[in-house]
Structure formats: C-alpha cells, structure tokens
C-alpha positions in Angstrom: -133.2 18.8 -85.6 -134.1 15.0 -84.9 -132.5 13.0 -81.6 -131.5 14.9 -78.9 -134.2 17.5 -77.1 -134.1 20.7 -77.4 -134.0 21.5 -73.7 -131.2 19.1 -73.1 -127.6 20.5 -73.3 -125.9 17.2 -74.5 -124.1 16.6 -78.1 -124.2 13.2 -79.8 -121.8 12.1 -82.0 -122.0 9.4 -84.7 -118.9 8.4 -86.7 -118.7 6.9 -89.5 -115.5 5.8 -91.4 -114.6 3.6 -94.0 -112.6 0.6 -94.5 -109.1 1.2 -92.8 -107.6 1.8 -96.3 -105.0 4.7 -96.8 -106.6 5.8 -100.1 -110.1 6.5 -98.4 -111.5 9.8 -97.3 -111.8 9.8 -93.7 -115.6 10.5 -92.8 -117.1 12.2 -89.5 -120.6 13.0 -89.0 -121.1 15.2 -86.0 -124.7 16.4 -84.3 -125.2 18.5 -81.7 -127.4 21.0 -79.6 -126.2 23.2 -76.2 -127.6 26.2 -74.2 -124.2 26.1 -72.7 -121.8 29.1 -74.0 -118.6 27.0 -73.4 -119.7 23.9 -74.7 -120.7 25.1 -77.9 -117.1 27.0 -78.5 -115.9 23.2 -77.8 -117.9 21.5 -80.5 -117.3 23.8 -83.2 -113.8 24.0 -82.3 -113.0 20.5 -82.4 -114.8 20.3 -85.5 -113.6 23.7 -87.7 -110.9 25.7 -85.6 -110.0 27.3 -82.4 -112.5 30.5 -81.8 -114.0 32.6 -79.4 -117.5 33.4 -78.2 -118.6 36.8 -77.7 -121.3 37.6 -76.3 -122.6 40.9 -74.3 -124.6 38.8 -71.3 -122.8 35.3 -71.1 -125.1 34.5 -68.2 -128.4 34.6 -70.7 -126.7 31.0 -72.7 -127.9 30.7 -76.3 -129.6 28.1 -78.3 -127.3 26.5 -80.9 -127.6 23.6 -83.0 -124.9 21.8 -85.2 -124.8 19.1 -87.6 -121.6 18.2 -89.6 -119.6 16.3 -92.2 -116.3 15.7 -93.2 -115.7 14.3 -96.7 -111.8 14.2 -96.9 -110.2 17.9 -97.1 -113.9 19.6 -96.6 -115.8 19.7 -93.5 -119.3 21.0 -94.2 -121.3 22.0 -91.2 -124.5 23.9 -90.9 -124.7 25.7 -87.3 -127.2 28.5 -85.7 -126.9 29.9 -82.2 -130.3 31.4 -81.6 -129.1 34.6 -80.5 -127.0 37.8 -81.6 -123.3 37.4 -81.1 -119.5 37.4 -82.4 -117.7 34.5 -83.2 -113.9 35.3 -83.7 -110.8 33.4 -84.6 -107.1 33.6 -84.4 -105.0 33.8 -88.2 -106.8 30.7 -90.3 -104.7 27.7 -91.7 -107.5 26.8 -94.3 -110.1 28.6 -96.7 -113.4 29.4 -95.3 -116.8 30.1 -96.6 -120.2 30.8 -95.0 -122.8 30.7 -96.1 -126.5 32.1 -94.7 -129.1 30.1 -94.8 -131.3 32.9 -93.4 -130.5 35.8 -91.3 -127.8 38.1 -92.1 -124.0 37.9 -91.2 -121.0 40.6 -91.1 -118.1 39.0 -91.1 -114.5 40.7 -91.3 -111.2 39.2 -92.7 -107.9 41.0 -91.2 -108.1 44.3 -90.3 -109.4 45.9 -93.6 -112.1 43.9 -95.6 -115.4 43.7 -94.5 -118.4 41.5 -96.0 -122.7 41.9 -95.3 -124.1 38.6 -96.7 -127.7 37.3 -96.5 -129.0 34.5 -98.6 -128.1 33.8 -101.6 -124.7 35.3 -100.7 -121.5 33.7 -98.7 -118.2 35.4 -97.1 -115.2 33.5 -98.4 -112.0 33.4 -95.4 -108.3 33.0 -96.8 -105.9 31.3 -94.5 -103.2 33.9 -92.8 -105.9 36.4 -91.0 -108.0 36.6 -88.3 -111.4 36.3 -88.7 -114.9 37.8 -87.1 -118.5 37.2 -87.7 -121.3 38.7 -86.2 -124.4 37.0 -86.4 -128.0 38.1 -86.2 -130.7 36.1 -83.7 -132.2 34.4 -86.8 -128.7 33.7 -88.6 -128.4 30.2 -89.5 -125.4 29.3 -92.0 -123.3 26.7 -94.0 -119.9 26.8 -92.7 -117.5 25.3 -94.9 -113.7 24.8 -94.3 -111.8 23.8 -97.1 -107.9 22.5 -97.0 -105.2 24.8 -97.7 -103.4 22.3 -99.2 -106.0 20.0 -100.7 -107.4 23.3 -102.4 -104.0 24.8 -103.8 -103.4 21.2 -105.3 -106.7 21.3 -106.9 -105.4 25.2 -108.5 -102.2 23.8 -109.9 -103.2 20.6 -111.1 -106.0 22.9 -113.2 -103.1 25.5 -114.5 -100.6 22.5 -115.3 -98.1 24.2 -113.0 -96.9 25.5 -109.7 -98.1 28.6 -108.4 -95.8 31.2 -106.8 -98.2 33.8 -104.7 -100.8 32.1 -102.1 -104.0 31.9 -103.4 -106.2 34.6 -102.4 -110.0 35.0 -103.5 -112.7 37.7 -103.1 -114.3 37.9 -100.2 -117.6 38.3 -101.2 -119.6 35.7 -103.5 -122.8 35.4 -105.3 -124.4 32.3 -105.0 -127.1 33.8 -108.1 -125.0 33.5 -110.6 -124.7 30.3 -113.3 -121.6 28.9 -111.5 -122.4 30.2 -108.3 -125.2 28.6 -108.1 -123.7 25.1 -110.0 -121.1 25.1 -106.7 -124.3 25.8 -104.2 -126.1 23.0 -105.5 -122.7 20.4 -105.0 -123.1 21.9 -101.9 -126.3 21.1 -100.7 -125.9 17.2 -101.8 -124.0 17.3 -98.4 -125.7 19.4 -96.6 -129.1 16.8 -97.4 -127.3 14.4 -95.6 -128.3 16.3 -92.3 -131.5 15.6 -92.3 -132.2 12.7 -94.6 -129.2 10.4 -94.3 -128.9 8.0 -97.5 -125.1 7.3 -97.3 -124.5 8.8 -100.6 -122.1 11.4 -99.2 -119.6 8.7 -97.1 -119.6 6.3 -100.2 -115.8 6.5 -101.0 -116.8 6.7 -104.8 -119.3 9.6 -104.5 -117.5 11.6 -101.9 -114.2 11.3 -103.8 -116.5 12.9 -107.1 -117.9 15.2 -104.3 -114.8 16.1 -102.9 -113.3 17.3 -106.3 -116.4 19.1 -107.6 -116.3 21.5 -104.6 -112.9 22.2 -104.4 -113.1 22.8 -108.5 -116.1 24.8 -108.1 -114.8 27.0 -106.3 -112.5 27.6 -108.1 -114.2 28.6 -111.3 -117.4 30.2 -109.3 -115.2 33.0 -107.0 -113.0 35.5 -107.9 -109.4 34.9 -107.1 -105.9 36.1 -108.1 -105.3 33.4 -110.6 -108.6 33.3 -112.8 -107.5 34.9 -115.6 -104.3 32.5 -115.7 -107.1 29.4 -115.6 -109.1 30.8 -118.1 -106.6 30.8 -120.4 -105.0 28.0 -122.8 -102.2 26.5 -121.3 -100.3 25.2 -124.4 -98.0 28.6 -125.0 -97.2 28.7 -122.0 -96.7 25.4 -121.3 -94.4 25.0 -124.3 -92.2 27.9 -123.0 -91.7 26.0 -119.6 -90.9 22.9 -121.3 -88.3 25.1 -123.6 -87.0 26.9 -119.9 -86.6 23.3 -118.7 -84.5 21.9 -121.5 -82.2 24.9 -121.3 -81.7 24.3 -117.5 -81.0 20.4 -118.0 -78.1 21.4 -120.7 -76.9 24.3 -119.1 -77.1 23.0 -115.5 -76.6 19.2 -116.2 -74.3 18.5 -113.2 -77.0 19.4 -110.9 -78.8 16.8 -108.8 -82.3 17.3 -110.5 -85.2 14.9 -110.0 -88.7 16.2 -111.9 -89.9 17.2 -108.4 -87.3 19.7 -108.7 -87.5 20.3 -112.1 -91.3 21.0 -112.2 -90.7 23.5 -109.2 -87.8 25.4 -111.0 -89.7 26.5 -114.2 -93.3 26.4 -112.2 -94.9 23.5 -113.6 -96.9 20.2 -112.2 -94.7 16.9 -112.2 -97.2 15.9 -114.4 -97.6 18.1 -117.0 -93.7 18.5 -117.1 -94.1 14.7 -117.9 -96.8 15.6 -120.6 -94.8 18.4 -122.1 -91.4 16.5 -122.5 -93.6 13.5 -123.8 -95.0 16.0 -126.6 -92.1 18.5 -127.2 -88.9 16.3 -126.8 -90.1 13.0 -127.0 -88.5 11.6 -124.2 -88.9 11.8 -120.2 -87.3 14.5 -118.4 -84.5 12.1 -116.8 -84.3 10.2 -119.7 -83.4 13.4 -121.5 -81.2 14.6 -118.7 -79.3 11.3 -118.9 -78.2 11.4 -122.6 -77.3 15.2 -121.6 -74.7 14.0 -119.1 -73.4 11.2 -121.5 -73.1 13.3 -124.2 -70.9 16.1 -121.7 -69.0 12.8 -120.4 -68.1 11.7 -123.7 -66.6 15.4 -124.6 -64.6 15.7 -121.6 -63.0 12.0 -122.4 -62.6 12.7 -126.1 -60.6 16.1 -125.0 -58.7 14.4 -122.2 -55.0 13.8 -122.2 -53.7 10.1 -121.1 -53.3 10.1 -117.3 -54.9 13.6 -116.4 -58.2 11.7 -115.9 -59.9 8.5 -114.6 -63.4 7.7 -116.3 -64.4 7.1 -112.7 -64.3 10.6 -112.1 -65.6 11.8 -114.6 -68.7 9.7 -114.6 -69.1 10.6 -110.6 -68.8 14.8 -111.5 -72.1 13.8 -114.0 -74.1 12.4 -111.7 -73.5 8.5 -113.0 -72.9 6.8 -109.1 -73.0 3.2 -110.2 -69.8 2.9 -112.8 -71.0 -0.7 -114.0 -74.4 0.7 -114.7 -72.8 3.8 -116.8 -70.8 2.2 -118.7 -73.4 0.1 -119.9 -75.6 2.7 -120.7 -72.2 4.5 -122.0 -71.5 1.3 -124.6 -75.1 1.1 -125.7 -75.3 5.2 -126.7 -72.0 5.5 -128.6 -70.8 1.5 -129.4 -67.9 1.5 -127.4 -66.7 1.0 -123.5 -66.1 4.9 -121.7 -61.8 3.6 -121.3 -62.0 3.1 -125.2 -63.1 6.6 -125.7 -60.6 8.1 -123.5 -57.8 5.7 -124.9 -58.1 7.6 -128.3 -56.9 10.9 -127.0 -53.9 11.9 -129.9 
C-alpha cells in the first residue's frame, strides 16, 4: 500500500464527504497499517463492528493493512493481517460478506454452519449470530458490510411488498457463476478506488448507481429464502392483495388506516399498493376509503329516526374530524347537505 511505511504502526485517515445535503451518501475513506494487536481491533471496529482478536502468541504482533470505503449503507474494505489468527464477533446487526482475495478463510455463522472459501468464493454473515473467521498467514479479503435495513428495503421494493420472515441467505457463494461474477465486478469498481483514486466511487450520482447495483446484486446472485418469490411475476399476486385490501377498507372502514398501514396489513409496499389501486380500482387507497365511509354515513342517516342521532356523530364514528370539510365532500357525492339526508327519515 502507498503513504505510510510499513514499519511504522500509525493509521491515516482521509475523509471525504459531500455537500452537507440530507439526500447525499455519506462518504469515508479510511487507510491504515499496524504491528500493534490492539490497534488493529480499533480500526476495524470503528469501521465494521465490535470484534475480537485471537491470537495464540499476542506478544509476536502481526502485520495488517486496511483500506476502506463507505458509499451510503455499504462499507467496503479490503484488510490482511499477515499472520494466522481468529477474528470473532458478538450477534451482527447487518449482512456480511467476505471475500478472499487469496489465502483461504473458515468462517462460522452461529453455532451450526460452517463455510471454507478461497478465491473465487465469499462467506455471506446474516445479522442475529455470532460470527468467527479464521484466517490463514497469506489471507487477504474483501470485507463487505451491508445495511440491514438499506438491504431489506432493496428486497421489498423488488417483490412489490412487505416481507414477513428476516431475510436469510446461504452462507456460501460462488463468485464463478454469471451473476456471481456480474456482482464481483460492481464490487471491484470500489475496491479500484484503493489503489487508484479517480473519485468515481464518492460522486453522489455514481455511488447512488453503485449503491443500488450491490445491494440488487446480491440479491439476485446468492441464495436466500425469498428467491423463488422474486423470480416470480408479481401481478397475481399482487392483484389478490389489492382484492384483500379493498375487503379490509369496506369491512373495517371505521378503522384509523393510513396506506402505511394498509400496505403493512396485506404485505405490500406503499408504493405498489398505490400502483395496484391505481390499476384495479381506479382510485387512491384513501380516496377509496373516503367514499367507503360516506357511503356507510349516508346509510346510517337514511335509517335514522328524528332525534336519535346528530350528523356530528355520526361523521366523527367514520373518521370525518373536520364537520365543515365533510359536509362539503358529503354535498358534492350525493347533491344534498348530510341534515337534509337525515331530515328525510319517514
């Protein structure tokens, strides 16, 4: 690696960020060499994650070099040690995959699955259990930590709905195959910046494109418990939440729904619940859930005796807060004032 000698246990850091605008991707460019045990589980902690350093003869230090990014929800970092050792973690909050660059690697997930990669091969880490890797002397790897969140996001917005179990992927992954291989190469326009800075990676355009292509990648390129769901057309059963929705908005129409809520009850996005009302009703969810209400406030009225009811309360028990507003809305659905309507009980 270029700037600091090898022989000197010091860590630079360069930073680079953005304009201070909230839509940008925050951008961190970290480099850094140690002989120094403790130093190095500081710089890759304050970089990935909390971990641990095992090694059999502390005293005899190790060799390790470090160079990072962070574009957004991904930190990509590509880290060696120079020596045989453990690094082990606490339960993970976000998805992890390494990557060997050469050397070998066993890493263990939980207390069950276990993982041999070399090159051409990576270990994938879901968040909720511990973590171990064993590396060899000659290990180098691509360590790549990937928001929960940001990644889960990314899942639903692809299915056009909510999903229900965590996501959980495979823990082994070819980098060979087609769209193993597709994700790799996203990979390494990062990973470039290392060693050949251009500023490619931190402009907000390109690292946005970046930023979506991995976690999309992904994805598509390793196994996980909702890939046959993607790879399948989303229309049927699309149309059959839309369908589940409409029921719930005329059976349930007194409830305080917002599409937020909506979306979440029948597993969809906010968006494609948009979409789906748009094509199958015609209207907007609340739109739709509006002329529900009036329609069920205009039955009670119609059925009402004289002084048994005020339209006030009525409207209120629907969900209409603002009376002026409702009866508005009321006069321009069925040509007459809500007191009219209840004025023509016989």
């Amino acid at each position: 690696m270029t700037g600091t000698p090898r022989d000197e246990d010091k860590r630079r850091r360069e930073q680079s960020t953005p304009d201070r605008d909230t839509n940008a991707l925050r951008h961190e460019f970290v480099s850094a060499q140690t002989h120094d045990p403790a130093e190095a589980e500081s710089i890759v902690t304050s970089f990935y994650l909390p971990h641990r350093l095992d090694l059999q003869r502390r005293s005899d230090g190790l060799d390790m070099e470090f160079a990072g990014l962070r574009l957004g929800a991904i930190s990509v970092g590509r880290l060696t040690y120079g020596r045989d050792l453990q690094v082990s973690s606490e339960t993970l909050e976000n998805f992890h995959v390494n990557i060997p660059l050469s050397g070998r690697a066993l890493s263990a997930s939980g207390p069950d699955e276990r993982c041999l990669t070399g090159v051409g091969e990576a270990a994938v880490f879901v968040p909720g259990a511990p973590a171990k890797v064993r590396w060899s002397a000659d290990c180098e790897q691509l360590w790549v930590m990937i928001g929960r969140r940001s990644l889960e996001a990314e899942l639903e917005h692809s299915l056009g709905r909510s999903i229900v179990e965590p996501l959980q992927f495979a823990m082994h992954m070819n980098l060979t195959t087609p769209v193993g291989a597709w994700w790799r190469v996203a990979l390494d326009m990062v990973a470039r910046e290392f060693d050949q800075p251009s500023g490619m990676a931190t402009h907000p355009a390109t690292s946005r494109h970046l930023e979506r292509l991995l976690l999309e990648g992904l994805l598509l390129a390793q196994p996980h418990n909702y890939s046959d769901t993607l790879g399948e057309p989303a229309c049927a059963s699309a149309r059959n939440a839309i369908a589940q929705a409409v029921e719930l908005l005329e059976e349930r129409p007194c409830e305080p729904w917002s599409s937020t809520t909506l979306a979440r009850a029948v597993h969809l996005s906010v968006r494609s619940l948009q979409e789906g009302f748009k094509r199958d009703v015609g209207q907007p969810p609340m739109t739709y859930l509006r002329d529900v209400r009036l329609r069920r406030v205009r039955t009670v009225l119609l059925r009402a005796a004289p002084g048994t009811i005020t339209v006030g309360a009525v409207a209120t028990r629907h969900e209409f807060w603002h009376l002026g507003r409702f009866a508005a809305t009321y006069r321009r659905r069925f040509g007459e004032m809500p007191s009219q309507t209840l004025a023509r009980w016989d």
